[in-house]
Backbone as JSON, one array per atom type, in Angstrom:
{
  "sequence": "XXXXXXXXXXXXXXXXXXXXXXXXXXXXXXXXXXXXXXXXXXXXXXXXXXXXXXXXXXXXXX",
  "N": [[-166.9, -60.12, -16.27], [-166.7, -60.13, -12.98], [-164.74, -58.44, -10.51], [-165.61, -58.6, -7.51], [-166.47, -61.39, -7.15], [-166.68, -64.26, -6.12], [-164.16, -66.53, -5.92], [-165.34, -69.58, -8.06], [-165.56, -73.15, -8.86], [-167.02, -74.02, -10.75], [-167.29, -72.14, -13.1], [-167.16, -71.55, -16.29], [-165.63, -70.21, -18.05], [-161.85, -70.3, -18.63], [-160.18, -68.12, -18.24], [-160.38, -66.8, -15.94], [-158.83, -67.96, -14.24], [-155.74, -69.04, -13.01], [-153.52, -71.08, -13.78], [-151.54, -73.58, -12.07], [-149.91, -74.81, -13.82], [-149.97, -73.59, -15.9], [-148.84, -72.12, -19.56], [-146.08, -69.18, -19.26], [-147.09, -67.24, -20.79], [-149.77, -67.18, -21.16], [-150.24, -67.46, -18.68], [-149.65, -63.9, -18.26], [-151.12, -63.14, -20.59], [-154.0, -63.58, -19.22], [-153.67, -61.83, -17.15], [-153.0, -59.26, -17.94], [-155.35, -58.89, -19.42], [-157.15, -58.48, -17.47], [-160.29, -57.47, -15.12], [-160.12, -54.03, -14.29], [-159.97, -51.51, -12.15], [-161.75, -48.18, -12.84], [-159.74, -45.66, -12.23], [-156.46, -44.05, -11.97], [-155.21, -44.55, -9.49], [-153.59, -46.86, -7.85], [-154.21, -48.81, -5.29], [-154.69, -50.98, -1.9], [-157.35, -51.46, -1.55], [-160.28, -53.65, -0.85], [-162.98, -53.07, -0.86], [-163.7, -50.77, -2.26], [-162.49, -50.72, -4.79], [-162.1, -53.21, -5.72], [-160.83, -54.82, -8.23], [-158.11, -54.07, -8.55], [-157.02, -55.13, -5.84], [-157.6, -57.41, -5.97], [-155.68, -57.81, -7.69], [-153.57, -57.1, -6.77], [-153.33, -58.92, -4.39], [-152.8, -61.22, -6.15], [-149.93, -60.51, -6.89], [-148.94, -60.4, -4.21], [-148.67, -62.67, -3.77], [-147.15, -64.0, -5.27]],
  "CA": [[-166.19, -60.56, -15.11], [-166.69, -59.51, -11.82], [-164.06, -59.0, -9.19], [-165.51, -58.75, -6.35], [-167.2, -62.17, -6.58], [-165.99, -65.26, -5.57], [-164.11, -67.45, -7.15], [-165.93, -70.64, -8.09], [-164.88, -74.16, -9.84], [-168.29, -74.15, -12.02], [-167.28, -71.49, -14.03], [-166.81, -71.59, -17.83], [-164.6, -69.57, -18.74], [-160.52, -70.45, -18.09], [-160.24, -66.74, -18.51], [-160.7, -66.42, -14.59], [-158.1, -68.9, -13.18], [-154.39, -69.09, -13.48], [-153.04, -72.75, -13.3], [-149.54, -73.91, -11.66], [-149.19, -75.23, -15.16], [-150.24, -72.3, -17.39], [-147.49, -71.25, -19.66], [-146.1, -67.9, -19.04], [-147.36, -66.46, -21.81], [-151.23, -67.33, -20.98], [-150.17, -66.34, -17.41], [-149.37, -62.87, -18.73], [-152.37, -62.51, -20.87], [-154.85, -63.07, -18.44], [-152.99, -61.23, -15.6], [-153.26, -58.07, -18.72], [-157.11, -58.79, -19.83], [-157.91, -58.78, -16.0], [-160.65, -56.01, -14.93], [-159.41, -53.41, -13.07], [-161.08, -50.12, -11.78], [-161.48, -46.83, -14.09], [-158.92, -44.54, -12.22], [-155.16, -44.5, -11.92], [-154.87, -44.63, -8.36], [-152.94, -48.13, -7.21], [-154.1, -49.11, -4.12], [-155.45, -51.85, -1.56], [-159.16, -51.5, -0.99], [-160.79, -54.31, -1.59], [-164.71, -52.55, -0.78], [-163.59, -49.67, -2.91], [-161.38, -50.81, -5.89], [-162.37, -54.81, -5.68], [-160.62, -55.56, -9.41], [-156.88, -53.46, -8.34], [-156.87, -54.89, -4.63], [-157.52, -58.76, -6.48], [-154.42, -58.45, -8.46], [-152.11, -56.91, -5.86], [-153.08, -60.37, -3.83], [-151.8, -61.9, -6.71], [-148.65, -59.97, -6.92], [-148.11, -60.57, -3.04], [-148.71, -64.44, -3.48], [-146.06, -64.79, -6.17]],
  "C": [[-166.41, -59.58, -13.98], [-165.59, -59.81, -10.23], [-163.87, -58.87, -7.99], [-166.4, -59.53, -6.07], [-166.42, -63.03, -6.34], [-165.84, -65.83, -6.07], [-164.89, -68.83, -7.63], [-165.61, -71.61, -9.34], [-165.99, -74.67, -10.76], [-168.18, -73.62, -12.97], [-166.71, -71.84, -15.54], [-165.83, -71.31, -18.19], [-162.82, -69.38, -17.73], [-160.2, -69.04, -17.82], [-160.01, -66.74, -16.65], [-159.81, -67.24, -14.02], [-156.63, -68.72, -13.94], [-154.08, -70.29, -12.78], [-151.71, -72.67, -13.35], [-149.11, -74.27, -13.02], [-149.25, -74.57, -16.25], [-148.87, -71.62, -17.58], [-147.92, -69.7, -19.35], [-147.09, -67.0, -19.66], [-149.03, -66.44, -21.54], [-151.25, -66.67, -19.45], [-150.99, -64.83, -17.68], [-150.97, -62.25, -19.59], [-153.54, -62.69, -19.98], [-154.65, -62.12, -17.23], [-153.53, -59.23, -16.61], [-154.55, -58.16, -19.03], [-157.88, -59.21, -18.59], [-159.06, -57.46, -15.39], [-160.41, -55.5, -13.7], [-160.77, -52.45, -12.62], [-161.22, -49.26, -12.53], [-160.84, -45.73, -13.17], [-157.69, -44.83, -11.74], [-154.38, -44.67, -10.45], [-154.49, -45.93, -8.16], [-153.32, -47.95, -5.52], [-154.61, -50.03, -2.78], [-156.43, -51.72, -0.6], [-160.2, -52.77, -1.53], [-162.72, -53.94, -1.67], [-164.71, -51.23, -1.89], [-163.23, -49.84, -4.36], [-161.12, -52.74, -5.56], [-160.77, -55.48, -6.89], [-159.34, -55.43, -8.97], [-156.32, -54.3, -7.22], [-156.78, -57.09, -5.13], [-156.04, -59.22, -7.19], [-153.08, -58.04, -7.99], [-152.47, -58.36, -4.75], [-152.42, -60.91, -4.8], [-150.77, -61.46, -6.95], [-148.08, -60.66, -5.36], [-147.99, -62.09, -2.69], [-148.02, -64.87, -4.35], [-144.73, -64.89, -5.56]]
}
């Protein structure tokens, strides 16, 4: 997985999308088996830290 490409509705693998109708629980595991960056810094760069900066949009769109 790569996250600083774009999303696209060709792809294979559900793994990459979270649906209005996905239980929590599938939520949750893909939101946790999502790739991040390798260092502990939190913060929003999306040219720097693509994977971290993808899943604080989804934090700020819940």
């Amino acid at each position: 997985q790569r996250p600083d490409d774009k999303m696209s509705k060709s792809l294979e693998s559900p793994k990459g999308t979270i649906n209005l109708l996905d239980e929590p629980t599938q939520i949750e595991k893909k939101i946790k088996s999502a790739v991040t960056d390798n260092d502990a810094e939190v913060r929003y760069d999306v040219g720097a830290k693509p994977g971290v900066s993808n899943l604080l949009s989804i934090l700020g769109a819940a």
